[in-house]
N, C-alpha and C positions, 0 to 999 in steps of 0.2 A: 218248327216254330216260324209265325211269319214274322218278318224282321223290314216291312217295305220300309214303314217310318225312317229304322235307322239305316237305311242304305240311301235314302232320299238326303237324310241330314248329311251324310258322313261324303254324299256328293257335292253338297256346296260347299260340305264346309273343305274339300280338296282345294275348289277356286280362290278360296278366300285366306286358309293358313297353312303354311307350308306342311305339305303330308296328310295335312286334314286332322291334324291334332296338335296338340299344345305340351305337348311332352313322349318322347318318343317309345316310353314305355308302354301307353297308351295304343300303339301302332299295328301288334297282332302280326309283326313281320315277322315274328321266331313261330308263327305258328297258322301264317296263311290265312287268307281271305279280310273280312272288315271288320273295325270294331263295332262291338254294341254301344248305340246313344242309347242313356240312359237318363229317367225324368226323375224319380222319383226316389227315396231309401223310407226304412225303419225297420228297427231291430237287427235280426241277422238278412233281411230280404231286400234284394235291388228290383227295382222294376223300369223296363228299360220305354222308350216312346210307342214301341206298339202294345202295351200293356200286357208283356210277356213277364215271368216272376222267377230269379234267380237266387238261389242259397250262395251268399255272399263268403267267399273264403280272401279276399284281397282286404276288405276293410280300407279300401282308401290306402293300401300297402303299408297296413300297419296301424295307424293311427284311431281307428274305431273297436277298442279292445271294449266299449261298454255295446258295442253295437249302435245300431244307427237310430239319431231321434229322442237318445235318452234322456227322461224329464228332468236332471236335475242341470244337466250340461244345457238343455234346452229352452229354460228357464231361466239360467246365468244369461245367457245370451241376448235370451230378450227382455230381459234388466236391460244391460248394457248399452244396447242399441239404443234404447229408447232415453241413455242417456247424451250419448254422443258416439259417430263412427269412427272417430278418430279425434287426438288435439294435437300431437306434434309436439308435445307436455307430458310431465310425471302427470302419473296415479298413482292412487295407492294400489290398484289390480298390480301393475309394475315389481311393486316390496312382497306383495300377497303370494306370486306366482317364484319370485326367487328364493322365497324363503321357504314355500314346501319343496321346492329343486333342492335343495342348501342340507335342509331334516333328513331325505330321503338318500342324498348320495352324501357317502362321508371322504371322498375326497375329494367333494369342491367346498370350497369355505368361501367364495363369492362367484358370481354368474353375472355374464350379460345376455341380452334377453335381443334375438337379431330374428329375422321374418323368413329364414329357411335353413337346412341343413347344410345346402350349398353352402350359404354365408356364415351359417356355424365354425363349419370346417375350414373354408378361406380363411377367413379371423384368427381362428387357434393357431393356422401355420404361422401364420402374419408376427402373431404375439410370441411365439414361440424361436421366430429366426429374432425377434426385435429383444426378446430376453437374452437368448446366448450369445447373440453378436455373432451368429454362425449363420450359412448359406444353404446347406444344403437339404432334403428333405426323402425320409428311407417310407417308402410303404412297397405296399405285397398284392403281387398280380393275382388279380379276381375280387380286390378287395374296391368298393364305387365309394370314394367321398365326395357325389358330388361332382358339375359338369367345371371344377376347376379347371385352370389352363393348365398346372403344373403339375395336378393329380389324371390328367386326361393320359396317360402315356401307359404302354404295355411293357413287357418283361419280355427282353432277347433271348435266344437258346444259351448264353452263360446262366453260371448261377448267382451273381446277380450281375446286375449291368445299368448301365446310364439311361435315363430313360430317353425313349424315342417315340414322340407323338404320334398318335393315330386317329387325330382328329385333324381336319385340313381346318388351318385356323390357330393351329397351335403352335407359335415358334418353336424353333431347335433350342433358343436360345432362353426361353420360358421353361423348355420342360430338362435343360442341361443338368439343371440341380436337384433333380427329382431320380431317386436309385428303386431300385423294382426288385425286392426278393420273392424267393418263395414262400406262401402262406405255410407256416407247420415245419420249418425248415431251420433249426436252430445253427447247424453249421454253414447256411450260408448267411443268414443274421454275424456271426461272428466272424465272418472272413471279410466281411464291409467294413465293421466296425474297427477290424485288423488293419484294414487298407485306409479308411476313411473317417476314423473316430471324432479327429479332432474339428473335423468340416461339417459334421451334421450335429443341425440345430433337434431334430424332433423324430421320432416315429411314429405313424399313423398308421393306426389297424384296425378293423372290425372282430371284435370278440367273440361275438358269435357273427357268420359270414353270412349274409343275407342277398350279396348280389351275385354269388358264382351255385346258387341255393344254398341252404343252408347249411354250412361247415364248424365245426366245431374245434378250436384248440385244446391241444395237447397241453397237459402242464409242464411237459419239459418247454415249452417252446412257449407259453404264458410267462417262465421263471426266466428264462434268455432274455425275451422282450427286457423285464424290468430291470437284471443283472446289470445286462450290456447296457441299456442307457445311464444308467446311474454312474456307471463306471466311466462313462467316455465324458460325464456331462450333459449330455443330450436328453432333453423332452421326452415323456410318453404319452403319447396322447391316444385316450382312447374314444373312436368314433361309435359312439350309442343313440347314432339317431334312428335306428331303427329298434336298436335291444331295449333301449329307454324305457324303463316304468311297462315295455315289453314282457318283457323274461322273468320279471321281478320287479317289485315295487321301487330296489336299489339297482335295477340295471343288472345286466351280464356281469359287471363288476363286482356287483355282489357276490353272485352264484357261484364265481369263478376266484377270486380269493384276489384281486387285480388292486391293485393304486396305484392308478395313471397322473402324471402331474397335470392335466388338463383333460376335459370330456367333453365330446361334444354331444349335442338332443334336439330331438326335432318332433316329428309326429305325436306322440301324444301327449306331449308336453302342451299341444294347441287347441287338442278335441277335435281333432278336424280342422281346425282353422291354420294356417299359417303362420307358423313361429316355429322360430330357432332357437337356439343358445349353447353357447359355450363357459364353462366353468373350470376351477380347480385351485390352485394354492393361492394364498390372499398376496405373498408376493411377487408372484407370479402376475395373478391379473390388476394389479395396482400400476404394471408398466401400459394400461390403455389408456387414452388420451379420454378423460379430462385429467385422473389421476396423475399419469405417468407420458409418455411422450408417441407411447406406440398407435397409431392411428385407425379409427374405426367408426362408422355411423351408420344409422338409418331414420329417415325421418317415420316410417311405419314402426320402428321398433317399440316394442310392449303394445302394440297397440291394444285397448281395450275390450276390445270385440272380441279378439283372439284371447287376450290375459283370460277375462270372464269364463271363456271355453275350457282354458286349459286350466284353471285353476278348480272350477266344480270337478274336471274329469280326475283330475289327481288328489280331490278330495275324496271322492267315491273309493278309488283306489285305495287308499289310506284307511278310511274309514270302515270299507264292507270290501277286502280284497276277495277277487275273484280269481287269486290264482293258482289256489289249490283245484277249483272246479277246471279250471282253467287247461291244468294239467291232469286230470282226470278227464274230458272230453279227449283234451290231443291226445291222449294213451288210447285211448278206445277208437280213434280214428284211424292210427297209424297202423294199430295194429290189425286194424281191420280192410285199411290198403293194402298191407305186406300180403294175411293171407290170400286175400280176393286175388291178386297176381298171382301167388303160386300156385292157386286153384286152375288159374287159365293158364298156367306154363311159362310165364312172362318173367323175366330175369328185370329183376329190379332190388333197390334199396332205400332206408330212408333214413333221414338225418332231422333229428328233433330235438329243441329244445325249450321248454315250457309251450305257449302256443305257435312256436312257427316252427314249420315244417316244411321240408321236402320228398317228392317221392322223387328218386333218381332213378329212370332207365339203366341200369347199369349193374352189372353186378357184383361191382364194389363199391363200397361206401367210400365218396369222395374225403380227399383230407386237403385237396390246394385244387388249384384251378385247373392242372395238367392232369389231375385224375376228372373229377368234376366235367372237363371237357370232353371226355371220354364215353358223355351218356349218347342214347340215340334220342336224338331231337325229332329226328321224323314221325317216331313213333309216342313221342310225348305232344306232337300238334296234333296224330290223330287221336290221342284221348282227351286232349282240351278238348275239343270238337265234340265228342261223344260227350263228354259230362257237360259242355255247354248245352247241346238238344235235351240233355233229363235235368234240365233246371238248374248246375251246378256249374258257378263262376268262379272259375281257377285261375292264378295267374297265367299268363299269355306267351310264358317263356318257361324254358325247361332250368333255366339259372335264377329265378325269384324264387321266394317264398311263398305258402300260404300262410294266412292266420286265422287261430280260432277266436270269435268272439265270446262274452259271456252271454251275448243273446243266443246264443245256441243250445239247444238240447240234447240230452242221452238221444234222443227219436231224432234229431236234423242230425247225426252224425248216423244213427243207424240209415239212414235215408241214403244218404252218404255214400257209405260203403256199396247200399244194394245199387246204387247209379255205379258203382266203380266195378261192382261184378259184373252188370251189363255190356261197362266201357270195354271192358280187359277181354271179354268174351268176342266182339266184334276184331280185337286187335289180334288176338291167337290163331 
């Protein structure tokens, strides 16, 4: 394919924003050479600035589950706009977008409504140390909430340990109160809790694991989560900015039999657009300021443009779900990854749930990050590469996800497959 446009863009835009991108996922570093500028979307197709045409499996990492363009999200929008881009003021979009959040997940009984996941997640810690009068905060290495400062930290060779930043930018002193278990690990969950019950305000985790690829909890270690917090006093909090109206119409929460005292949501809660939120027990989030004393703002928050988006997207959802189809393409996908590798001898596995999926190099199915790390990445950049030249845009890291849209077809999945026999064949 020729690609000059986006090598011409992707050159100035080096001079002008650090790395040449505006978010580092974006960067093509786990998988070598430059990213594609892209002009244009609809439905399940990207089409990039030299009018090259790619089968979309990122979706905006996550957030375009109707596909790209869709008329009724598309239509709210330019309602919206054409009423105002913003006021810095309620709307009623505001009450409209909280309270199909509120129908749809039943253990949040109120929401606030903030303009990313990042900020989702900050907030829930926030509220959650300001609820228990506690300091300290437990999550699990390979789990990403977000470029927080106190979540920015990795997991030592103990089984679990203090966190230790690995971000330059991040004090010692920021990420101190931050403890690092292993994802899937119920007896190092309980030797924390052992050692450190009465200091931690909250636990944060991804339900289903979207940033180490796609990992899935155990229900003994689903059942510890909620056991031991209840027991010690401490927060669960569960991060759904990716599983969100994802996985299921009620989140990973659903699927998974989970009642987190707080959640957080992000992508397609906005259709694309920009928005956050965090939710979960009414006395719980009654302690945010104007209610309660614990502090939090945004002056983009709810904004309208975004509300409009997220509210048609999650009505479609509601209304005409698409996730039995949904789960029926990703079954017919994966399974037609799996064979296509064994056909070309290539040792792999994969990890799926509704429509997000991983294929792992590896020939164990990962369960926490120290397996997960385990895949070969070198030869997960040479098959981006190959399914990038037959048309097909994969995540850009061997640790994302993909997802299926409902703009997809039984045929754009057989299509699919036959670029991944192609792929797997060059790689053998």
């Amino acid at each position: 394919m020729n690609r000059t446009q986006s090598q011409q863009i992707f050159a100035r835009a080096k001079e002008l924003i650090p790395g040449g991108v505006n978010s580092p996922a974006r960067a093509f570093g786990a998988v070598g050479g430059e990213p594609i500028v892209f002009d244009r979307a609809t439905g399940p197709y990207l089409f990039d600035v030299d009018g090259n045409r790619y089968l979309d499996y990122i979706g905006s990492w996550g957030p375009m589950i109707l596909g790209h363009q869709h008329p009724a999200v598309l239509a709210a929008v330019r309602e919206a706009i054409e009423r105002a881009f913003s006021f810095g003021a309620p709307t009623p979009g505001e009450n409209q977008l909280a309270e199909l959040i509120v129908e749809a997940v039943p253990s949040i009984e109120m929401v606030r409504l903030v303009s990313s996941g990042t900020e989702a997640t900050m907030s829930a810690l926030r509220l959650a140390r300001g609820f228990t009068g506690r300091d300290r905060i437990v999550k699990f290495a390979g789990n990403y909430h977000g470029h927080v400062d106190s979540l920015l930290v990795a997991a030592g060779s103990s089984a679990a340990t203090l966190g230790v930043p690995n971000s330059p930018g991040v004090t010692a002193g920021t990420a101190q109160d931050t403890i690092v278990c292993r994802y899937n690990d119920p007896t190092d969950l309980e030797r924390t809790f052992a050692a450190e019950g009465s200091q931690i305000a909250a636990v944060i985790f991804e339900p289903v694991v979207g940033n180490m690829g796609c990992v899935v909890p155990t229900p003994e270690f689903l059942a510890a989560l909620r056991n031991l917090t209840r027991q010690h006093g401490a927060l669960l909090i569960c991060d759904e900015v990716m599983t969100g109206f994802r996985v299921a119409y009620g989140g990973a929460q659903s699927l998974l039999g989970i009642e987190p005292d707080l959640t957080t949501l992000g992508k397609i809660i906005g259709g694309g657009m920009p928005v956050g939120a965090y939710g979960g027990r009414r006395e719980i989030m009654q302690h945010i300021l104007p209610a309660g004393k614990v502090f939090q703002a945004g002056t983009l928050s709810g904004n309208p443009v975004a509300t409009a988006a997220g509210i048609a997207t999650l009505r479609e959802l509601r209304d005409r779900p698409p996730y039995a189809r949904l789960e029926e393409l990703s079954a017919r996908l994966e399974l037609g990854l799996v064979q296509s590798a064994r056909e070309a001898g290539i040792a792999c596995t994969t990890t799926r749930v509704g429509s997000m999926l991983t294929l792992f190099f590896s020939a164990t199915r990962p369960t926490d990050w120290t397996t997960a790390s385990q895949s070969d990445t070198s030869r997960y950049a040479r098959y981006f590469w190959a399914m990038l030249d037959r048309g097909i845009y994969l995540p850009c890291s061997q640790y994302e996800a993909l997802f299926v849209s409902a703009a997809h077809t039984p045929e754009l999945i057989d299509e699919t497959i036959a670029a991944a026999k192609e792929s797997f064949a060059k790689l053998s």
